[in-house]
C-alpha positions in Angstrom: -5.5 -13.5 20.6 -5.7 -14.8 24.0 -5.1 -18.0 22.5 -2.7 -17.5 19.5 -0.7 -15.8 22.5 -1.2 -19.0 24.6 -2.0 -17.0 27.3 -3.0 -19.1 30.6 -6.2 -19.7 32.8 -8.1 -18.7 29.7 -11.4 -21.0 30.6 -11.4 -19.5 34.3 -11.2 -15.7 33.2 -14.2 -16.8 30.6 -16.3 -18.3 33.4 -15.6 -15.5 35.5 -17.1 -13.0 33.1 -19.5 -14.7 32.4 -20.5 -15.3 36.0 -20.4 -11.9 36.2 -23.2 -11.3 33.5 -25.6 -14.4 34.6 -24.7 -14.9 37.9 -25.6 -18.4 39.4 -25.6 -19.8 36.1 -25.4 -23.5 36.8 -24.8 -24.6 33.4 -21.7 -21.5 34.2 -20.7 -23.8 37.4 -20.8 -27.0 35.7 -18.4 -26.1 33.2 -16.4 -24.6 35.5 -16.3 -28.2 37.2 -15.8 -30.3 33.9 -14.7 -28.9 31.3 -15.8 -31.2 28.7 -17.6 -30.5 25.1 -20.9 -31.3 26.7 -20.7 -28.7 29.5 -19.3 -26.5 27.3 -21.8 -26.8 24.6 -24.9 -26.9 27.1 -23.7 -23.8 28.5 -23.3 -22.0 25.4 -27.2 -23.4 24.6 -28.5 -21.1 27.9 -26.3 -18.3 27.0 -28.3 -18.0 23.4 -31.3 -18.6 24.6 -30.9 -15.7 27.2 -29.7 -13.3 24.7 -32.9 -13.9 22.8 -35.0 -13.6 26.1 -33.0 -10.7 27.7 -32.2 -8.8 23.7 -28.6 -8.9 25.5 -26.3 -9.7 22.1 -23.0 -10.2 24.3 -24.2 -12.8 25.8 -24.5 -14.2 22.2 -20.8 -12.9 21.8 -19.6 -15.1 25.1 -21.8 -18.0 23.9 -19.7 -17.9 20.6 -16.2 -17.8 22.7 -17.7 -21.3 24.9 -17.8 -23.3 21.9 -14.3 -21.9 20.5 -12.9 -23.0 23.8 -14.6 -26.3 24.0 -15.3 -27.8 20.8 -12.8 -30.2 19.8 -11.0 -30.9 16.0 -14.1 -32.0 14.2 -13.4 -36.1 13.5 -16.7 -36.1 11.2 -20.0 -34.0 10.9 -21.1 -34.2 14.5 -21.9 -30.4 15.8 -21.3 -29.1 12.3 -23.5 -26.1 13.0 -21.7 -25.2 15.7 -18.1 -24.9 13.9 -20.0 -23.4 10.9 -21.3 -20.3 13.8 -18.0 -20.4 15.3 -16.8 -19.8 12.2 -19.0 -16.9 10.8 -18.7 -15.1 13.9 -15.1 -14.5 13.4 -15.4 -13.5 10.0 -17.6 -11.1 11.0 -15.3 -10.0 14.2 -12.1 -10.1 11.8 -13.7 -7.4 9.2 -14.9 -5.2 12.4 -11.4 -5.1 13.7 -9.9 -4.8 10.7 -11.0 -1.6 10.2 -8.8 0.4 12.2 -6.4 -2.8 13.9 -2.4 -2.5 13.4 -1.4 -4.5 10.3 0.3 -6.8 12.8 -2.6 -7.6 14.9 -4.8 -8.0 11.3 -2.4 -10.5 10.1 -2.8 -12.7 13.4 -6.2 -12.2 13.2 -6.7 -13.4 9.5 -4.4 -16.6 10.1 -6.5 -17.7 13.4 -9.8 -17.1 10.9 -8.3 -19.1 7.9 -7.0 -21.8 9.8 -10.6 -22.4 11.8 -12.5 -22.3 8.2 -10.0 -25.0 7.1 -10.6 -27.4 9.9 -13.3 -29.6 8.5 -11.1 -29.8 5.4 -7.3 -31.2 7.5 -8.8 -33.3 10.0 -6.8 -36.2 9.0 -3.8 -33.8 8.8 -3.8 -33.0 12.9 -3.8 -34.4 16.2 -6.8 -35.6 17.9 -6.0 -34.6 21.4 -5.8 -31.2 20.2 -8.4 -28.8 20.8 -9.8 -27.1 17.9 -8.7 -23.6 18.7 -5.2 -24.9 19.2 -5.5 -26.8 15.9 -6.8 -23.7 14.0 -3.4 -21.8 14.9 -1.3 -24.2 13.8 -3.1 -24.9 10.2 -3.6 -20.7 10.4 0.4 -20.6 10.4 0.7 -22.9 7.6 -1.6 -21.4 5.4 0.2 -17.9 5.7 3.7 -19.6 5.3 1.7 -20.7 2.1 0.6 -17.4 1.0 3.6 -15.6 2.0 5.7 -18.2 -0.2 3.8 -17.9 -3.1 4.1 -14.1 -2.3 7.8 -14.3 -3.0 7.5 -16.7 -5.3 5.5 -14.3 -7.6 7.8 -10.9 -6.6 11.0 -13.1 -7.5 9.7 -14.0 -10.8 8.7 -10.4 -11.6 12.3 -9.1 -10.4 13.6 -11.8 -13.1 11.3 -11.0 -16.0 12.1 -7.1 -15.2 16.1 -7.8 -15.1 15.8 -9.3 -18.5 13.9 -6.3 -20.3 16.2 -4.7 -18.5 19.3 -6.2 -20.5 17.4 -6.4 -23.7 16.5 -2.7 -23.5 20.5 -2.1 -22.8 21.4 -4.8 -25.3 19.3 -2.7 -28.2 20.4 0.3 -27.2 24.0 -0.9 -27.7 23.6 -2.3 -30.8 21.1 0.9 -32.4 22.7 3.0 -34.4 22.2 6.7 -33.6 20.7 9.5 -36.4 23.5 11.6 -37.3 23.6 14.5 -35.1 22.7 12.5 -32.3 25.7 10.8 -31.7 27.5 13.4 -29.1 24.0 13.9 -27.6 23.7 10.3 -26.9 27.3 9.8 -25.4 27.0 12.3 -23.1 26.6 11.2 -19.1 23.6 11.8 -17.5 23.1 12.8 -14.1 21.7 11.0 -11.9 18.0 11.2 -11.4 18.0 12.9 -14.4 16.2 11.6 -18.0 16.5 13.3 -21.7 12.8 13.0 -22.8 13.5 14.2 -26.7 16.6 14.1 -28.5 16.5 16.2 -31.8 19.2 16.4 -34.6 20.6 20.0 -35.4 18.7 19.8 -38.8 15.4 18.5 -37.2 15.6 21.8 -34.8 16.0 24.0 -38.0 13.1 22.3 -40.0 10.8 24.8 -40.7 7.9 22.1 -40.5 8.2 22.1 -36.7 10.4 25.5 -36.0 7.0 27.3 -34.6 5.9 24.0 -32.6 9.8 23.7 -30.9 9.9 27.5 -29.9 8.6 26.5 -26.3 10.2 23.3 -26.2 14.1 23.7 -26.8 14.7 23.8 -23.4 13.8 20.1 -22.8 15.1 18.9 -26.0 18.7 17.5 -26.0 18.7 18.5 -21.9 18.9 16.0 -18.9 15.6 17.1 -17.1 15.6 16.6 -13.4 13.1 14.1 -11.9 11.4 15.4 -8.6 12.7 13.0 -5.6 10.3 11.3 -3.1 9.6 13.8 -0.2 9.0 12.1 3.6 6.0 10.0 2.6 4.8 10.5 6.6 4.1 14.3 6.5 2.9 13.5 2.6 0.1 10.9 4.1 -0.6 13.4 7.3 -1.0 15.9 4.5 -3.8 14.0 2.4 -5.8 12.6 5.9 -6.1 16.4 7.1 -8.0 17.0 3.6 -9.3 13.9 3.2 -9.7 12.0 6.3 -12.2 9.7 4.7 -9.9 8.0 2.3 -7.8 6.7 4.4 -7.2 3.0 1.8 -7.1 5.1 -0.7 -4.3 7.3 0.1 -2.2 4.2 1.5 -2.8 2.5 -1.6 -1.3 5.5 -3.8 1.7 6.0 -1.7 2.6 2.1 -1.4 4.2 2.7 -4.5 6.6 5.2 -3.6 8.3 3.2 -0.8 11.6 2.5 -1.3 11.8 4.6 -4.4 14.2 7.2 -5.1 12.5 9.6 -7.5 8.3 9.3 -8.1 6.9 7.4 -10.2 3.7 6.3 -10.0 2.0 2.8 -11.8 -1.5 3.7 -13.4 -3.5 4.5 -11.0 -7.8 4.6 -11.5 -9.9 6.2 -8.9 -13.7 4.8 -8.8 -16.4 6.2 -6.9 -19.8 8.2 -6.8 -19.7 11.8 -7.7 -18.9 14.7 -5.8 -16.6 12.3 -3.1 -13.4 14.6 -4.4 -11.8 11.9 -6.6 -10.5 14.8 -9.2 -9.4 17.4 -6.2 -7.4 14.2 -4.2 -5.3 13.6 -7.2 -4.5 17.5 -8.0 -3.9 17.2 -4.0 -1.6 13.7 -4.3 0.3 15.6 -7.0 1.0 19.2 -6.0 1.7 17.7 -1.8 4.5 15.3 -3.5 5.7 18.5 -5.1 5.5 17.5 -9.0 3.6 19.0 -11.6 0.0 18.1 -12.5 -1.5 18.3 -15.3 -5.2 17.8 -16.1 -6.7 16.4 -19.0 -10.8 16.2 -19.2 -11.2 13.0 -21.1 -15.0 14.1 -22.2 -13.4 16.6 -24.5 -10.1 14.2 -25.4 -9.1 11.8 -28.5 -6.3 10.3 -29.3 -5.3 12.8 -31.9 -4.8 15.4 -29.4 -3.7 13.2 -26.2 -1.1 11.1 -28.1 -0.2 14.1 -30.4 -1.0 15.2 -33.8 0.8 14.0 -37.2 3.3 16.6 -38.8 1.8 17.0 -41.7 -1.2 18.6 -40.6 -0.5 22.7 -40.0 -1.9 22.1 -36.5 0.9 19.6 -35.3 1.0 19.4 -32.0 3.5 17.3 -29.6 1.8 14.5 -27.2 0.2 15.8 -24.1 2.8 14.2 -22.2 5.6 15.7 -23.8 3.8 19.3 -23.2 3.2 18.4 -19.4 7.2 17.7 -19.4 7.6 20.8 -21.0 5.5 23.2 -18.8 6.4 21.5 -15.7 10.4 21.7 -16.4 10.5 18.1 -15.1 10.8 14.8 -16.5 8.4 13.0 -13.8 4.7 15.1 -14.0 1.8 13.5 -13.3 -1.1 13.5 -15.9 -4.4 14.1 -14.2 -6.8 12.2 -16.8 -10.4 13.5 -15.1 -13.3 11.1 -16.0 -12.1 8.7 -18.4 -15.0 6.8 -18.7 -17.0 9.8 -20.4 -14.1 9.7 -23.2 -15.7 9.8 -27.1 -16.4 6.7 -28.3 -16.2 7.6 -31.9 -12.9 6.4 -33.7 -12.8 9.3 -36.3 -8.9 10.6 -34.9 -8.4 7.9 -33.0 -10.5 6.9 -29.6 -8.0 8.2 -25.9 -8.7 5.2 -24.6 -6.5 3.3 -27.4 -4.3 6.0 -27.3 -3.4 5.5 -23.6 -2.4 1.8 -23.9 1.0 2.7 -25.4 1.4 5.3 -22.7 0.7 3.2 -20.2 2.5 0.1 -21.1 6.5 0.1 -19.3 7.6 -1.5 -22.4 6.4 1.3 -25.0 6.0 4.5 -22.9 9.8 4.2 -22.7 9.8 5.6 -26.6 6.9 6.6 -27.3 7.0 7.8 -31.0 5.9 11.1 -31.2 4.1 12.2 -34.4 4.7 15.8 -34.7 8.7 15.6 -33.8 9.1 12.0 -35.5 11.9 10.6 -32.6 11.1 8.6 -29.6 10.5 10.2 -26.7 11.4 8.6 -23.3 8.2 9.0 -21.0 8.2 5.8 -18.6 8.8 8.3 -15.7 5.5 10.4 -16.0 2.8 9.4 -13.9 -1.0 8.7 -14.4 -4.1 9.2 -12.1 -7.4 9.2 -14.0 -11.2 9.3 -11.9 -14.4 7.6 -12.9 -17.7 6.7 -11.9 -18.0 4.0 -13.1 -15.7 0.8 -14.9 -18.6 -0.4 -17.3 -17.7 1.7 -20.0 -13.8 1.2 -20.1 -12.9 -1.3 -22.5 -10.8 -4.6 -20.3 -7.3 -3.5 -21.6 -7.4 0.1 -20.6 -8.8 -1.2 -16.5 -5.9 -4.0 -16.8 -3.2 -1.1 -16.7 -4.9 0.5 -14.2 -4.4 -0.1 -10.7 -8.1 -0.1 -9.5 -8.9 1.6 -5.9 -12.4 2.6 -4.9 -13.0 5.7 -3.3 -15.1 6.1 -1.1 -17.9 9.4 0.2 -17.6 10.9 3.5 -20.3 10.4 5.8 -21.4 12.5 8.8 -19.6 11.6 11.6 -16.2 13.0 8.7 -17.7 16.1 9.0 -15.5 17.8 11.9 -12.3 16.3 10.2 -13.6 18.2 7.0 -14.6 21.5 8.3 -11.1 22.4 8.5 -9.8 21.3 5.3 -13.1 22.9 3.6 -12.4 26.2 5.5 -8.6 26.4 4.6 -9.5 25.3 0.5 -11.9 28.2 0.1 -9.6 30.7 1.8 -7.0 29.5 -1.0 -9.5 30.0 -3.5 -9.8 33.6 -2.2 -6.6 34.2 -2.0 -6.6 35.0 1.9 -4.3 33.5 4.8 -6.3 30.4 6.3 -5.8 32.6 9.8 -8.1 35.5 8.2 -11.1 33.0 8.3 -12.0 32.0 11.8 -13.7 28.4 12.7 -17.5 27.9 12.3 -19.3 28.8 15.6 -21.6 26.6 17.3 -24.9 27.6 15.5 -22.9 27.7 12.4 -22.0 24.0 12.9 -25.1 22.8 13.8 -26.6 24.9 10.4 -23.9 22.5 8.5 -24.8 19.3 9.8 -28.6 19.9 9.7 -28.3 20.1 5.9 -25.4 17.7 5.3 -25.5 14.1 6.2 -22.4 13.0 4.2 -22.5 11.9 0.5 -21.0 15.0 -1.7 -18.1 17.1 -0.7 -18.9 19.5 -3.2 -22.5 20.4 -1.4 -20.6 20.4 1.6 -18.8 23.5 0.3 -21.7 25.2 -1.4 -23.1 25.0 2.5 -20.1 26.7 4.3 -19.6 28.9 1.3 -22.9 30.8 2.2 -22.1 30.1 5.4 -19.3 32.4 5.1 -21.0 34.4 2.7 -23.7 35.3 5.4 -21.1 35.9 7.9 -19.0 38.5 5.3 -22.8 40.7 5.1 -23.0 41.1 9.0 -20.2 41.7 9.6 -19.3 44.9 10.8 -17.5 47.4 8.5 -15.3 50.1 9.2 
């Protein structure tokens, strides 16, 4: 950063740490008096071979910062090794930083790494008199003026390909010619941040095929439905870290997609991991902390016939799960909790959920969906989709490539004070008691929780501070 920043007396403030880990180093003093590749290089030679002697690995670190400052822009493949080590030690220091760096300070970071990696390859492309540190920022700068080109390149060609579904979808809507019945229905204004789901002719309402089905639905047939606006996505995120401090990717990478958005929506969204990391209880927790309702669908017990809906002519017709989630929720945005869709039933008898949700998933259909109990199309591109899984082997490639894919990951041990809390206030839900009624766990209480969990499961993690509390409830005192 030091140099990106082109900070000064950068050389003298590396000597004088160094001096002040090996002091009276000479190869230390003759650098300090010519600072040349040779001195340089030489110097960094002792530093190595004292961190081996001495098992000191910064001086291994500060060996690794000599021959950044020294070496100069490779002309051919003299001291390869050492811009190969240069290289793989910031690598290495760019993921360690990375890990909890500003995105700002990441970004400089990755450019200054690239553009170092790319050296042997643009040697003909920079200055010789350079150094190669100074010549790795500039071909850094390039390479992410590349990237973030191609960046927009890519957005602006989306916005375009969007803009014309767009038209076509008004131009066929224009041009369609509405069921009688429908027609007042259909020139009637909608609110804004509103959607009619179903629209239903005044004989289709009276058929006595689907009059028992429609009993529970009137009320979101024919009606603009309101569509639950994005809360402040801060106190949303500071929500989800205080129950899930562990998933910290995971919950940037679901709300991402609400920035800039007026109501929520969210694109497919697939969360991988082990079992018993809370995959299922984060998106019942992403759903019900935005404020929209979730509903959840256990795709071991799922097929298509009951997901996507079932045909009128059976006695046992049945809307789509979609619709119904509209329906019980009162909103036109839910979000459909789809809980491991990997274990979904393979057999094709009624239809497999897995080819059931392509047309649900896909922009251009879910916008009308045909329904095969009410027999109209029903508008459902704003509900949103969060399914779990342990693994991606199963899922057949066009169900994953409508999924945006996040891994998430377990807790480990050192989560465990950041979890207590969140643990604690869950089970008091679950017992219907204020979170105040329960107090903290007490030091020999703690130490009883981390002597039997060392990360991994969440849901063994509950088990223990259930009895924990359990034990607590028998001695305590009674009145």
């Amino acid at each position: 950063m030091l140099i990106i920043n082109q900070a000064r007396h950068i050389e003298k403030r590396l000597i004088a740490e160094i001096d002040e880990l090996c002091p009276q180093l000479p190869e230390n003093a003759a650098w300090a008096a010519v600072r040349e590749r040779d001195t340089g290089l030489a110097l960094a030679a002792e530093l190595d071979r004292r961190a081996a002697v001495q098992s000191e690995p910064n001086l291994r670190s500060v060996a690794d910062c000599v021959r950044l400052m020294c070496l100069p822009t490779p002309c051919d493949a003299i001291h390869f090794d050492e811009y190969r080590r240069v290289g793989k030690a910031l690598v290495h220091a760019f993921h360690m930083v990375s890990r909890h760096a500003e995105l700002q300070l990441r970004c400089d970071l990755e450019r200054f790494t690239f553009g170092w990696a790319a050296l042997p390859a643009c040697t003909d492309l920079l200055p010789k008199g350079a150094s190669a540190a100074m010549n790795a920022t500039f071909l850094g700068s390039r390479i992410a003026e590349q990237r973030i080109a191609a960046v927009k390149t890519e957005v602006w060609r989306e916005a375009k390909k969007d803009e014309e579904r767009r038209r076509k979808l008004e131009a066929e809507e224009r041009t369609a010619v509405p069921p009688q019945g429908q027609a007042s229905a259909e020139t009637e204004s909608i609110p804004d941040n509103h959607v009619v789901v179903a629209r239903l002719s005044s004989e289709e309402m009276n058929n006595p095929k689907i009059k028992d089905i429609l009993v529970p639905l009137k009320r979101v047939i024919n009606t603009p439905l309101s569509l639950v606006e994005v809360p402040c996505l801060h106190e949303v995120r500071n929500a989800l870290l205080f129950e899930f401090p562990y998933a910290v990717e995971a919950i940037d990478f679901a709300l991402a997609d609400l920035v800039g958005r007026m109501t929520i929506r969210l694109r497919p969204l697939l969360l991988v991991g082990d079992p018993g990391g809370g995959k299922s209880r984060f998106a019942r927790r992403l759903g019900e902390t935005l404020g929209i309702f979730v509903w959840r669908e256990d795709a071991s017990r799922a097929d298509g016939a009951v997901f996507g809906g079932t045909a009128r002519r059976w006695y046992s017709a049945e809307p789509c799960h979609a619709f119904l989630a509209i329906a019980q929720g009162n909103v036109g945005n839910p979000l459909i909790l789809i809980d491991e869709i990997e274990k979904a039933p393979t057999r094709s008898d009624y239809g497999r959920l897995w080819d059931c949700l392509l047309g649900l998933l896909e922009p251009e259909t879910n916008v009308r969906y045909p329904d095969p109990a009410l027999l109209t199309n029903l508008d459902l591109s704003q509900v949103s989709y969060v399914a779990t899984a342990n693994n991606l082997d199963p899922l057949p490639s066009p169900v994953r490539d409508r999924f945006r894919v996040i891994t998430f990951p377990k807790p480990i041990a050192e989560d465990l004070d950041a979890l207590l809390p969140a643990v604690i206030a869950d089970l008091a839900r679950e017992r219907g008691l204020d979170q105040s009624w329960i107090s903290p766990l007490d030091g020999i209480e703690h130490a009883a929780v981390a002597q039997h969990w060392h990360g991994g499961s969440v849901r063994r993690l509950r088990r223990i501070v259930e009895a924990i509390l359990r034990e607590r409830d028998l001695r305590a005192p009674r009145n």
